[in-house]
C-alpha positions in Angstrom: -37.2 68.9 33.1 -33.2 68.5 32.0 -33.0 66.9 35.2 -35.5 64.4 35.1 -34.2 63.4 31.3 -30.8 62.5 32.5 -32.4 61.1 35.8 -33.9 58.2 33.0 -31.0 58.0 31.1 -29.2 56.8 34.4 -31.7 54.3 34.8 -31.4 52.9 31.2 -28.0 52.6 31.5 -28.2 50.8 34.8 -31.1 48.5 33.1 -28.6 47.9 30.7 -25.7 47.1 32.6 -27.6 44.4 34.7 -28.9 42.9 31.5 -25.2 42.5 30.3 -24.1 41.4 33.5 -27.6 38.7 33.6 -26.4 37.4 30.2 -23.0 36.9 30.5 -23.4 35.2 33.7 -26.0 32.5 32.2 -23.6 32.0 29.4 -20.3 31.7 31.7 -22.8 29.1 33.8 -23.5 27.5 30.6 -19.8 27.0 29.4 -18.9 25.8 32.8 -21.5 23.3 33.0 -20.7 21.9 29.5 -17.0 21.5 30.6 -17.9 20.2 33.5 -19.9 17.3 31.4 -17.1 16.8 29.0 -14.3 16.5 31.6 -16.5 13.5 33.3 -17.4 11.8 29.9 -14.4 9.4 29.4 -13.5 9.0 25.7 -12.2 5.8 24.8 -10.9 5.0 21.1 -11.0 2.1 19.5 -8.9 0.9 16.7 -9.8 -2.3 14.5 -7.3 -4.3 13.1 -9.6 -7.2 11.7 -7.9 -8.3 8.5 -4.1 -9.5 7.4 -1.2 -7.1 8.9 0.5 -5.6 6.1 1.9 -2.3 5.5 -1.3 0.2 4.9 -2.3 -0.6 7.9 0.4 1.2 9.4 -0.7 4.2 8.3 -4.4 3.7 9.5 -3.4 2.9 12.5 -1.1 5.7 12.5 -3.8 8.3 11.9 -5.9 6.6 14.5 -2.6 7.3 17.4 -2.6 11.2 15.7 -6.9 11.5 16.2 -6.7 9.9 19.6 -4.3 12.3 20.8 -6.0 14.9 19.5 -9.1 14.3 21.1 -8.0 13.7 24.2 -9.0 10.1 24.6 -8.3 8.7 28.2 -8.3 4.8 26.8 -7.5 3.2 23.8 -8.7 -0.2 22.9 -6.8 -2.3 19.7 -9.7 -4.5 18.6 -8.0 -7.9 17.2 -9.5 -10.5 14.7 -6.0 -11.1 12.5 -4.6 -13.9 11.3 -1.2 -12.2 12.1 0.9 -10.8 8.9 4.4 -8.8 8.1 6.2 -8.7 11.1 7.5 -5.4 9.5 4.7 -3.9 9.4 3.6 -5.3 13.2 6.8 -3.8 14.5 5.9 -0.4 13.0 2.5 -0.8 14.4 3.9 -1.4 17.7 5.6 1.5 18.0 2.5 3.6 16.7 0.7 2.4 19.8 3.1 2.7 21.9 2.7 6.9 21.2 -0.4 7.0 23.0 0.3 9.2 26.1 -2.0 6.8 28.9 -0.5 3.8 28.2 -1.5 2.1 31.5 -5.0 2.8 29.4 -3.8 0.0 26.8 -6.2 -2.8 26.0 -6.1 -5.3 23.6 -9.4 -7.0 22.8 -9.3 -10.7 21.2 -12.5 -10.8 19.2 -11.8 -13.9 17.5 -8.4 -14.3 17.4 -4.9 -13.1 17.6 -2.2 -15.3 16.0 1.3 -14.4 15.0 1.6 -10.5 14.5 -1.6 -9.8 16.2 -0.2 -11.7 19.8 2.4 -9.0 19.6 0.5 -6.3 19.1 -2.0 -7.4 22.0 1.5 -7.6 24.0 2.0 -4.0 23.9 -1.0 -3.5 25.4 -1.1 -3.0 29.2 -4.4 -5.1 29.4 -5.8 -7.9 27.5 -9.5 -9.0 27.7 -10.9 -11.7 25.3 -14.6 -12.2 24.3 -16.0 -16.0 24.7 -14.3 -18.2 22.1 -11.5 -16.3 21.1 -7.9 -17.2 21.0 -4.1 -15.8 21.0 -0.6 -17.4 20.1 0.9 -19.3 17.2 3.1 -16.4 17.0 6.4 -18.2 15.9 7.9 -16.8 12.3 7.5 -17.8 9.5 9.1 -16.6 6.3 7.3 -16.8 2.8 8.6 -16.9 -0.8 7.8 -14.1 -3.4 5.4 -16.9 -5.2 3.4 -16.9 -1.8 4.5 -20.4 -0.2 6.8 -21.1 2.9 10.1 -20.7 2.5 12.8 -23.1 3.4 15.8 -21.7 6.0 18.9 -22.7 6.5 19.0 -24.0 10.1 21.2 -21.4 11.4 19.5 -18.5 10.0 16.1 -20.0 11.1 17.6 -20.0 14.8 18.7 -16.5 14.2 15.4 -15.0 13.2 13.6 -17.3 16.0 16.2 -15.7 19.1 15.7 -12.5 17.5 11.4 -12.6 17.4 11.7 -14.5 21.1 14.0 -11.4 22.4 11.2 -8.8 20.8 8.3 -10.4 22.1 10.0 -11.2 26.0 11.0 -7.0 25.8 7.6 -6.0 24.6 5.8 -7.9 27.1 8.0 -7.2 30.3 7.5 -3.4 29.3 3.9 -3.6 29.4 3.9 -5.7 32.3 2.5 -9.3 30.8 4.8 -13.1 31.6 7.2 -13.0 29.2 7.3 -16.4 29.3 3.9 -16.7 28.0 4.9 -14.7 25.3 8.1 -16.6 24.8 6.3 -20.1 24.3 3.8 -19.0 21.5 7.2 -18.3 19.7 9.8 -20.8 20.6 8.5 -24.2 20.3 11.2 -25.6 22.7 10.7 -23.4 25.2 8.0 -25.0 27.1 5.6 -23.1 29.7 6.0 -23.9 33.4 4.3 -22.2 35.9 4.9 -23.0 39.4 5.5 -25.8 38.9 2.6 -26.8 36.8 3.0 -28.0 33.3 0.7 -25.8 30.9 2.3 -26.4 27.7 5.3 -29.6 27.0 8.4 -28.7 24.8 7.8 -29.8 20.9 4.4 -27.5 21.1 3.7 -23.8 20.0 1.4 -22.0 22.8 -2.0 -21.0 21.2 -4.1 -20.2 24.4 -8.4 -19.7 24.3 -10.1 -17.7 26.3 -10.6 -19.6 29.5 -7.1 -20.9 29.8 -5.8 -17.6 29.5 -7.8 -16.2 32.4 -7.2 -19.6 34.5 -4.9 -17.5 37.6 -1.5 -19.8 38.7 0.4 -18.6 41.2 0.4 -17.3 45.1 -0.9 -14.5 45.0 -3.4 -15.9 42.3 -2.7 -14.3 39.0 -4.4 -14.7 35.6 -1.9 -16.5 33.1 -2.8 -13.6 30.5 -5.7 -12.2 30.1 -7.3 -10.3 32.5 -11.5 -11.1 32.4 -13.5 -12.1 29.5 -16.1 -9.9 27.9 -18.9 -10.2 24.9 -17.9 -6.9 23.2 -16.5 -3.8 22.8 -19.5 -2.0 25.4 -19.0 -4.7 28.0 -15.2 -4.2 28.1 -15.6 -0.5 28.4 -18.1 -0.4 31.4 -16.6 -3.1 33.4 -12.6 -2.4 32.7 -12.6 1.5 31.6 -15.2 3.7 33.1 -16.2 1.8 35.4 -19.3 4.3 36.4 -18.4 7.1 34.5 -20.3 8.4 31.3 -18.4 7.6 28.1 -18.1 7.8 24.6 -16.8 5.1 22.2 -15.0 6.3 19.0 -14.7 3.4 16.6 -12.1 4.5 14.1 -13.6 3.5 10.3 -11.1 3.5 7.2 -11.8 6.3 4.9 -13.0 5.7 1.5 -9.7 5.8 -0.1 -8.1 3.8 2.7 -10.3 1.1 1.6 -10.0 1.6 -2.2 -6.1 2.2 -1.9 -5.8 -1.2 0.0 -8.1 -3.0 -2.8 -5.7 -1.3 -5.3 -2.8 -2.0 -3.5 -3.4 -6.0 -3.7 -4.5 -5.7 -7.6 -1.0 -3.9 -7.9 0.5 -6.7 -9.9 -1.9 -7.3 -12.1 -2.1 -3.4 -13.0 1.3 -3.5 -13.8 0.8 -7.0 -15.7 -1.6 -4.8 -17.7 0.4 -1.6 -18.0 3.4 -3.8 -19.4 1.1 -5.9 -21.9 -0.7 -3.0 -23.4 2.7 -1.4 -23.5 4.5 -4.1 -25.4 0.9 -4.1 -27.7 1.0 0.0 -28.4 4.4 -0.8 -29.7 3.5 -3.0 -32.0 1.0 -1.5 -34.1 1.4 2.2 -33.0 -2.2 3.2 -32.2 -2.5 5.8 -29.2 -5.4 3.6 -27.6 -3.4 0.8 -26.2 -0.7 3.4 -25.0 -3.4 5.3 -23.2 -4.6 2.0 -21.9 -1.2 1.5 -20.4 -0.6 4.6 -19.0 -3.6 4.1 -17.1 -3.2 1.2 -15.9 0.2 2.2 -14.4 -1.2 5.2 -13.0 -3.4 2.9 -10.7 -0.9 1.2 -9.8 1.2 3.9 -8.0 -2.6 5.7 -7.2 -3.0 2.5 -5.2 0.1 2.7 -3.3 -0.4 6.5 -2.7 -4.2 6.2 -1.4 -2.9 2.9 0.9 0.1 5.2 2.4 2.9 3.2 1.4 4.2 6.0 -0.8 3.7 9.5 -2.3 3.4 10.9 -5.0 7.4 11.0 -5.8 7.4 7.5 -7.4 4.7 8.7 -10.1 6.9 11.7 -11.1 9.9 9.2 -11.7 7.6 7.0 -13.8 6.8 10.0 -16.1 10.1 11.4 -15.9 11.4 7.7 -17.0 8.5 7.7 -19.9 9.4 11.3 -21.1 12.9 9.8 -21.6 11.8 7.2 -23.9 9.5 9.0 -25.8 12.1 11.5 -26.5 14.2 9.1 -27.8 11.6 7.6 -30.3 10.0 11.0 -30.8 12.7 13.9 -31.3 15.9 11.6 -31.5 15.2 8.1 -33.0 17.9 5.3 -32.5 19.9 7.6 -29.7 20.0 4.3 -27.4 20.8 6.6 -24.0 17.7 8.3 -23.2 15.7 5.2 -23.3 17.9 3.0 -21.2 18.1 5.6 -18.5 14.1 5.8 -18.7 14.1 2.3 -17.8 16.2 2.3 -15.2 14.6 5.6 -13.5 11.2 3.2 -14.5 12.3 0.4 -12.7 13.3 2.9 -9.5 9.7 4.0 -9.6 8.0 0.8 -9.3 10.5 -0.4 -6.4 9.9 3.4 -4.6 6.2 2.6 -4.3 6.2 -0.5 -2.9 9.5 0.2 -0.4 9.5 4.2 0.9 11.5 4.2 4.3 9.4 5.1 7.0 10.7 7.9 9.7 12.6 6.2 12.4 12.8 2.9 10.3 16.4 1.2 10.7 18.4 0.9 7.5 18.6 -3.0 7.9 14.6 -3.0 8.2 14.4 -0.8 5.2 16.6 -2.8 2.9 14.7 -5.8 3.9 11.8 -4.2 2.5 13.6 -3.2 -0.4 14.9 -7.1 -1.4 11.5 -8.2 -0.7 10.1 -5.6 -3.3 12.8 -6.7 -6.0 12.0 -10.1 -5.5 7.9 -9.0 -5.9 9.0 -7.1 -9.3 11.1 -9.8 -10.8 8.3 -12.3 -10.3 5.7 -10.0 -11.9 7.7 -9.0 -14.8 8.9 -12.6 -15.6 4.9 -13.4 -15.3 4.5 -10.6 -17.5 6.9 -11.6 -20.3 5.5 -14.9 -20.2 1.8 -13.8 -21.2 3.5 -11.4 -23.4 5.7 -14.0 -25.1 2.4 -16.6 -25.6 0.5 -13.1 -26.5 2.7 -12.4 -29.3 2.2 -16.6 -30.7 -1.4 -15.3 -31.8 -1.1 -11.7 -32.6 1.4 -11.8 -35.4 -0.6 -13.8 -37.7 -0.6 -11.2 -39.8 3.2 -10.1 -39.5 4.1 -14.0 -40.3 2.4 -13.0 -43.5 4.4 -9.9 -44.2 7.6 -11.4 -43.2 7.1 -13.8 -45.7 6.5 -11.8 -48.0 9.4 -9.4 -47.4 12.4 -12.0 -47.4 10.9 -13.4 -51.1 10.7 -9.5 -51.6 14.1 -8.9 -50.5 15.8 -11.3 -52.8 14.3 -8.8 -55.9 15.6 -6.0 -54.1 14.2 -2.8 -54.6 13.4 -3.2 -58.3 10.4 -2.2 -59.7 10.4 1.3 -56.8 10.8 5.1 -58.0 11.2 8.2 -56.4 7.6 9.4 -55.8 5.8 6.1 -55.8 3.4 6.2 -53.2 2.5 3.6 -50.8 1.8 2.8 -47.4 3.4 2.6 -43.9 3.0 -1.7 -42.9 4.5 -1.4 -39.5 5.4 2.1 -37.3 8.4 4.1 -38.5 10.6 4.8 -35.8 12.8 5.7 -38.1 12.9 2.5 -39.8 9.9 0.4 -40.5 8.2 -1.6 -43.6 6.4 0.0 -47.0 4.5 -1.3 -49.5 4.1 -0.4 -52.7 2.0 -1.8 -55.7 2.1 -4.8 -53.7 5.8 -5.1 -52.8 6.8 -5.0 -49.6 10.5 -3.5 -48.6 12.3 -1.7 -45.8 12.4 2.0 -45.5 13.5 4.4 -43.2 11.7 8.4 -42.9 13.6 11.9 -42.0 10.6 12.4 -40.0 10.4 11.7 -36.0 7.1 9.2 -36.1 4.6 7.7 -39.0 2.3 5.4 -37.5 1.1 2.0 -39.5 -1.1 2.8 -42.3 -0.2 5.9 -42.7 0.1 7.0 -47.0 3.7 7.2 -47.8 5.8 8.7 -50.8 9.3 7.5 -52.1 11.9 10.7 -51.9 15.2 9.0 -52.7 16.5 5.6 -53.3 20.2 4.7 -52.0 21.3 1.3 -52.8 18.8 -0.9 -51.1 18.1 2.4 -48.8 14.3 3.9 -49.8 13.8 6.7 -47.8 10.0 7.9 -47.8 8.0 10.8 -46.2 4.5 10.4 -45.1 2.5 11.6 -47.5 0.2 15.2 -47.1 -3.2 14.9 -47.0 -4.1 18.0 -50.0 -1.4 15.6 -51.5 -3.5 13.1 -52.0 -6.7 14.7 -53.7 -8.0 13.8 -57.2 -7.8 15.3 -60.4 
């Protein structure tokens, strides 16, 4: 009987053993085939540049390199419909692409068109397909003025700039295997593009090339001028060019939420700051704690923007509230101490010119102080618009002030007859020390021990110097009946 109970508990454990053995096998199968399936399924990502080149799009297409490589994509496809942009910012974008690990997987697809910035971008792509329609080129510099219109060079410095974009553009292309004399025409207008010996393009004109024309082949052996076939979209180009037969999966890279909102933000930036100044300049003026909440905000957009677009972190916010603490200390806890609230605005200042210019890793000095001039120049313009609406602002608020300026110089001339210690009256303007009182009527100046009393706020007389009244503000159990 003991032997026939360890008999079946030999055969359990052999049931067992083949059941574990059953079900890791099916798994193991299971695994392999889904590796199997993955390893044949080409992924191919896609990034979109469809708007103006500027410098938030670095940093989306930056994270777009970063995911790519991460997921093991096998192709990458830059998807063009720009009207070009800062050649900055196209150089750093450049050299984002330029990470991917296939790069003979490159392609550049010319949805509508590629001018300027976006024809060097497609050059540093090792293929270049265009759908029906589109067209590249027009990629000679130009430089713009802060207030937004083309600026005027001298001649010399314009020939600089040119040799320098011709020599980028010729580099960029040879490395990734395109004519650089194609490349060099849509930037040098007196280059010309001649082609075995055929004319395509007299000197005097800047290349701009459609789609047929830049897949018309010159040459022995025949060779397309630039681009290589044209295709209807994004699906074509992948099973004709990339695949080929193989199964594969598209990943379209979409902005995030706060890439969108910080690039919105971003290009409301000076009018934020417009509004941070004005309501500023207003909170001053009459002291309430709304408008200088209402300008606190709007600066805190304004770097918020910068932050959620990439361009900075959150470094420039803490110098803004560093620079504010400053002045507030000064009017606060030391009034009239001049120090604290010129180094607040010049750490201020630093703040708004850190957001719109943080050096980029591996960004040349020279690159990087061009950035910088160009945010200067972007600050100076919006503080001098900024002035201006506050200067025509302060035509129509003061109606009021014009009154009690009036009526303080005729005041003035009586002195400060008619005032005793312990009058009480009221606070006109803010006390910071020094502001204006009136009592029974009469307005005079007066200064206060204490660090702030805001406009209308009930004053008493404590001592009377000379033409000096010094008040306190007055206690509210103070100011009870009897």
């Amino acid at each position: 009987m003991i032997g026939s109970f360890r008999m079946n508990k030999k055969m359990g454990a052999c049931r067992l053993a083949v059941f574990c053995l059953g079900f890791f096998s099916l798994c193991f199968s299971f695994l392999q085939a889904q590796t199997v399936k993955t390893e044949r399924e080409k992924i191919i990502y896609v990034i979109p540049i469809k708007d103006e080149i500027e410098q938030s799009m670095v940093y989306v297409v930056k994270r777009a390199i970063n995911e790519a490589i991460r997921s093991g994509a096998q192709a990458l496809v830059v998807d063009l419909d720009t009207p070009g942009g800062l050649a900055q910012s196209m150089e750093k974008i450049i050299r984002e692409i330029e990470r991917f690990p296939a790069q003979e997987n490159t392609y550049a697809f010319i949805d509508h068109k590629a001018y300027s910035a976006g024809a060097f971008i497609a050059a540093c792509c090792r293929h270049i397909y265009m759908a029906p329609g589109s067209v590249i080129g027009a990629a000679s510099p130009v430089l713009f003025s802060p207030q937004g219109g083309v600026q005027n060079l001298p001649e010399s410095y314009e020939k600089k700039i040119l040799s320098a974009y011709q020599g980028l553009i010729r580099a960029i292309a040879e490395r990734h295997g395109h004519n650089p004399a194609v490349f060099n025409a849509m930037v040098d207008r007196d280059s010309g593009l001649v082609i075995d010996g055929i004319e395509i393009l007299p000197k005097g004109k800047i290349l701009t090339l459609t789609d047929s024309e830049a897949c018309k082949q010159y040459g022995h052996p025949p060779k397309a001028l630039l681009a290589e076939g044209i295709v209807q979209n994004l699906e074509e180009l992948a099973q004709k060019a990339i695949a080929s037969a193989l199964p594969y999966k598209l990943v379209i890279l979409k902005p995030t939420g706060f890439e969108k909102i910080g690039r919105i933000m971003t290009l409301l930036g000076p009018i934020f700051l417009t509004l941070g100044l004005i309501f500023g300049y207003l909170e001053l003026q009459t002291g309430g704690i709304v408008l200088g909440l209402l300008s606190l905000l709007f600066f805190s957009l304004y770097f918020l923007g910068h932050y959620l677009a990439g361009l900075s972190g959150w470094e420039p916010f803490f110098l803004f509230l560093l620079g504010l603490s400053l002045i507030l200390f000064e009017f606060f806890v030391f009034p009239g101490l001049v120090i604290p609230t010129l180094i607040g605005f010049l750490i201020i200042l630093v703040a708004l010119l850190a957001a719109n210019s943080e050096k980029i890793p591996s960004e040349s000095f020279g690159s990087w102080l061009s950035r910088i001039k160009e945010a200067i120049l972007s600050l100076v313009v919006t503080l001098g618009i900024s002035l201006l609406l506050i200067y025509i602002l302060s035509r129509f608020i003061p109606a009021k002030t014009h009154m009690i300026l009036n009526e303080v110089s005729k005041d003035r001339n009586e002195g400060v007859s008619g005032l005793t210690t312990g009058m009480i009256g009221e606070a006109l303007t803010v006390l910071r020390p020094s502001g204006l009182g009136k009592f029974n009527g009469k307005i005079v100046d007066v200064i206060t021990p204490a660090k702030f009393v805001s406009a209308g706020t009930p004053i008493q007389i404590v001592q009377i110097e000379g033409i000096r009244v010094v008040v306190e503000p007055l206690k509210k159990r103070k100011f009870r009946t009897t």
